[in-house]
C-alpha positions as a printed Julia matrix, in Angstrom:
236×3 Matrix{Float64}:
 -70.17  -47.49   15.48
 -69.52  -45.03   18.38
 -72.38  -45.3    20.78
 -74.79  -42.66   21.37
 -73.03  -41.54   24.67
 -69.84  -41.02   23.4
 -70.97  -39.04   20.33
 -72.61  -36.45   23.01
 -71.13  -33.19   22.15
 -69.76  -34.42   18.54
 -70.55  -31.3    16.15
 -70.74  -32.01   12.59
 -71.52  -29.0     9.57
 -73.13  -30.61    6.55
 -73.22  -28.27    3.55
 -76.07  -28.56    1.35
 -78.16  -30.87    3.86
 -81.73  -30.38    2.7
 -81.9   -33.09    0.72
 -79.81  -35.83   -1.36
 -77.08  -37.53    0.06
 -76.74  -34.44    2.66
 -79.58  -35.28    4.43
 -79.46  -38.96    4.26
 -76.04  -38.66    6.33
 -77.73  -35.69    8.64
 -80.61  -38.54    9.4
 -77.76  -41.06   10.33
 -75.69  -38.63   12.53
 -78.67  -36.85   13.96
 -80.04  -40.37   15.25
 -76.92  -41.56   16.65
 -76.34  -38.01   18.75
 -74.31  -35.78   17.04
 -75.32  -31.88   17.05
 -75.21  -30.38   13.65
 -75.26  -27.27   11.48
 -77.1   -27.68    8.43
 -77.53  -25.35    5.46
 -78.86  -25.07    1.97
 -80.51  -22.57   -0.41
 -84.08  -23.16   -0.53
 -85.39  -21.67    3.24
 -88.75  -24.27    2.69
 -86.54  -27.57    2.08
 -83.94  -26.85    4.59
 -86.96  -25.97    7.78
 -88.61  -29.11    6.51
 -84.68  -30.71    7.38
 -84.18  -29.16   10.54
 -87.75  -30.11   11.76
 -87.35  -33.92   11.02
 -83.47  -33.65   12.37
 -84.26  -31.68   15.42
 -86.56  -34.76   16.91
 -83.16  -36.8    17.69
 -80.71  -34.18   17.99
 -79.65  -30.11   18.3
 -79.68  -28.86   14.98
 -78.74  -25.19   13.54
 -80.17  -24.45   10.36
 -78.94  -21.36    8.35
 -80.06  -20.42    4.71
 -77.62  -18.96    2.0
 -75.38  -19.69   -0.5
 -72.1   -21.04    0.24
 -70.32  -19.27   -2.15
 -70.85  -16.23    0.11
 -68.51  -14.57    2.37
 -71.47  -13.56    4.93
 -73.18  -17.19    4.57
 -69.73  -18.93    5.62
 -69.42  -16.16    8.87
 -72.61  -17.71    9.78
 -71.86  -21.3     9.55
 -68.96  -20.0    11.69
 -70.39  -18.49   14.43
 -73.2   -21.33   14.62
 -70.13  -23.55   15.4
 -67.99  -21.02   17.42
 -71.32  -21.28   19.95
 -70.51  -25.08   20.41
 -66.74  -24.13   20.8
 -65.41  -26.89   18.1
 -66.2   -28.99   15.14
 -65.4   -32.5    14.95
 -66.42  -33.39   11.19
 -66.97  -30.69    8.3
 -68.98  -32.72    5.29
 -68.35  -30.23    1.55
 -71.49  -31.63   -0.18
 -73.58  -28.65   -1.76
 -72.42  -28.62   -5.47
 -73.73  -26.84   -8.46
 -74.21  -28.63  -12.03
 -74.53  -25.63  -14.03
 -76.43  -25.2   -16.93
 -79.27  -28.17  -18.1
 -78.76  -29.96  -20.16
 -74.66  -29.16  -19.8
 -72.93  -27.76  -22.89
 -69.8   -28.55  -24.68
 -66.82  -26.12  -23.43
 -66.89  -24.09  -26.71
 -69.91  -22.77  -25.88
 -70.07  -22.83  -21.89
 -71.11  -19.22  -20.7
 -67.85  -18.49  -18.58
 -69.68  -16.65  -15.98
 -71.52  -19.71  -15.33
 -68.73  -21.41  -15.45
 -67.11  -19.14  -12.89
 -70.32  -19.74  -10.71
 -69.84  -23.69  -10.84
 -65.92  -23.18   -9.83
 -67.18  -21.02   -7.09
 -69.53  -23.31   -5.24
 -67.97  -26.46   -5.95
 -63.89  -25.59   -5.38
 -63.35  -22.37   -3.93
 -65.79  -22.45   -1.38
 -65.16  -25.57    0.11
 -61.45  -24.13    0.96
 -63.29  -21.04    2.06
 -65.19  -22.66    4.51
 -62.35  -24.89    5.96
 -60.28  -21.57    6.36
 -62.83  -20.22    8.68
 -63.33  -23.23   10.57
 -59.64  -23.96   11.0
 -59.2   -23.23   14.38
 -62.49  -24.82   15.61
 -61.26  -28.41   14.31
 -59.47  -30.3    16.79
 -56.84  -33.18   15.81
 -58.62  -36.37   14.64
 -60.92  -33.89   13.03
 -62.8   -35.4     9.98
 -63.33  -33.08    6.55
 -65.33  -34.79    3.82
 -64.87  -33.64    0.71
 -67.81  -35.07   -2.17
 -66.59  -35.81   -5.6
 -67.3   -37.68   -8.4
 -66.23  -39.22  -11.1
 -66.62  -37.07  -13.38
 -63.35  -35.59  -12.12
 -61.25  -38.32  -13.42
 -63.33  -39.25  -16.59
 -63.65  -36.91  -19.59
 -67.38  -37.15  -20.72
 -68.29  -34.6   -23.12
 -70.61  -32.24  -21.59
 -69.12  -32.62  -18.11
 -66.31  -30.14  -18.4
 -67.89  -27.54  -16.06
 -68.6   -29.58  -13.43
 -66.17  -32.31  -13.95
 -63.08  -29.65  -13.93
 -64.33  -28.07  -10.98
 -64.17  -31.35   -8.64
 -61.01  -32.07  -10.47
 -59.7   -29.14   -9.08
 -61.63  -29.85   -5.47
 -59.27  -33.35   -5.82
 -56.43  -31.27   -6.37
 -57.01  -29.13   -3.23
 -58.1   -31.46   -1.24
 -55.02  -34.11   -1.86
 -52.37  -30.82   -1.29
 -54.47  -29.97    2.0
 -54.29  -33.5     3.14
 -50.26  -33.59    2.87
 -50.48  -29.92    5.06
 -52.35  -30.61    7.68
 -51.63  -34.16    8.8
 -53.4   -33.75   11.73
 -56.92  -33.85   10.25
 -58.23  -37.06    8.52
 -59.52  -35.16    4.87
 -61.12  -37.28    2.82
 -62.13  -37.48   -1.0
 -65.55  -39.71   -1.08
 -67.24  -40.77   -4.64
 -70.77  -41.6    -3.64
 -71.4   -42.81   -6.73
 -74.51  -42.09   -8.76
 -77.38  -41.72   -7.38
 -81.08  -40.68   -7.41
 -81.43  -36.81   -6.63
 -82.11  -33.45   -8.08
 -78.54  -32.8    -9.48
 -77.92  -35.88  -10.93
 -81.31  -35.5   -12.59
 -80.52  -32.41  -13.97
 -77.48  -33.68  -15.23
 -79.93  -35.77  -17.67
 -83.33  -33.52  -18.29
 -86.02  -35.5   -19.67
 -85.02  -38.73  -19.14
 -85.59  -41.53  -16.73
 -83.44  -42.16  -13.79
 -85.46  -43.78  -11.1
 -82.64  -47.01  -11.72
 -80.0   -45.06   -9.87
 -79.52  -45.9    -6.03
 -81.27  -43.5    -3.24
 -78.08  -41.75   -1.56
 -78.42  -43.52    1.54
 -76.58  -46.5    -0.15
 -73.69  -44.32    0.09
 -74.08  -43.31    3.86
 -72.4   -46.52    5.37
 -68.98  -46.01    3.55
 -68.91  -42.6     4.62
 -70.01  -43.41    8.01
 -67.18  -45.84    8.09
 -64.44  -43.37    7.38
 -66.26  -40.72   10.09
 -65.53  -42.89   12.6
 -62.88  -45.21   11.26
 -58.95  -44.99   10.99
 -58.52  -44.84    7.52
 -55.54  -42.04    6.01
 -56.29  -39.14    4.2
 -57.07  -39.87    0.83
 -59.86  -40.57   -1.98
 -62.43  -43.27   -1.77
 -65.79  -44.66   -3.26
 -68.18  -44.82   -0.86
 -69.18  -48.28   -1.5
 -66.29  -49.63   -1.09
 -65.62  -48.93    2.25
 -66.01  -50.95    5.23
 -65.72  -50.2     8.63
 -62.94  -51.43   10.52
């Protein structure tokens, strides 16, 4: 792991960093020096975020929606005050409706909602930021595997990080001189993947901070552009 020196001046933008495997990774980066710029939805969660964050590091919080044009502007002067952006982390994602419905019956504006947050504005973003992300840069995509695998009641969500995969792989092979990465976390215990099951019981899955060493690995690792599980990474 770089030391805390030598991440002095690292800038990192974490979408959806309130809580959930956002802020578990904010916690890690935050400790270990790395300025960031933080956002999320709910203005209560995300000052509760910055508060905890801000006792190791700088931190820039900004509320909104990343699905909106003015929201991403701000992200992108927050980082245009630092001058550059060393690793952009895609991790706010919408479910959609709960419990999820079968496609005959999926409301399509929802449906254009989920492909909004979860595909579209992750290119969004990375369009503004372009010029602030040096080579080497690191751009984190989160997926799951509900992109690959068709379970019935997943085809709002799971389409739209099929898509993301999509995307992300043809971005990857145009701009070889970024390291973009696809990362699985896995399941876990948090909000979304609750909602993804109302009612029942899912205190078995993992916290998210099982999945912050693999991605820590490829932050500061060598590893090519491509798509990963978390947990299987190791740093080398």
């Amino acid at each position: 792991m770089t030391s805390l020196a030598e991440n002095a001046g690292r800038t990192a933008l974490i979408t959806g960093a309130s809580r959930g495997l956002g802020l578990a990774l904010a916690r890690r980066l935050a400790r270990e020096g790395w300025r960031l710029v933080i956002d999320a939805r709910t203005a209560d969660e995300l000052e509760q975020a910055r508060a905890e964050l801000a006792q190791w590091s700088e931190v820039v919080a900004i509320v909104g929606d990343i699905s909106g044009i003015e929201h991403r502007q701000a992200l992108t002067r927050a980082v245009a005050c630092w001058g550059r952006l060393d690793l952009l982390v895609n991790n706010a994602s919408i479910l959609g409706p709960s419990p999820q419905p079968f496609l005959l019956s999926y409301p399509l504006d929802v449906l254009e909602k989920v492909y909004l947050v979860n595909t579209f504005s992750p290119l969004a973003l990375i369009q503004h930021l372009h010029s602030y992300l040096p080579s080497g840069a690191c751009i984190i995509n989160i997926t799951s595997d509900a992109a690959r695998e068709p379970y019935p009641g997943w085809g709002g969500y799971g389409s739209s990080k099929a898509a993301l995969e999509q995307l992300t792989a043809i971005l990857a092979a145009e701009q070889p001189q970024w390291r973009i990465y696809l990362v699985d976390p896995g399941d876990m215990n948090t909000r979304l993947h609750q909602e993804a099951f109302p009612g029942e019981d899912i205190s078995d899955r993992p916290p998210p901070e099982v999945s912050v060493p693999g991605l820590l690995a490829l932050i500061e690792g060598d590893y090519p552009s491509g798509r990963y599980l978390a947990r299987e990474i190791r740093s080398r």
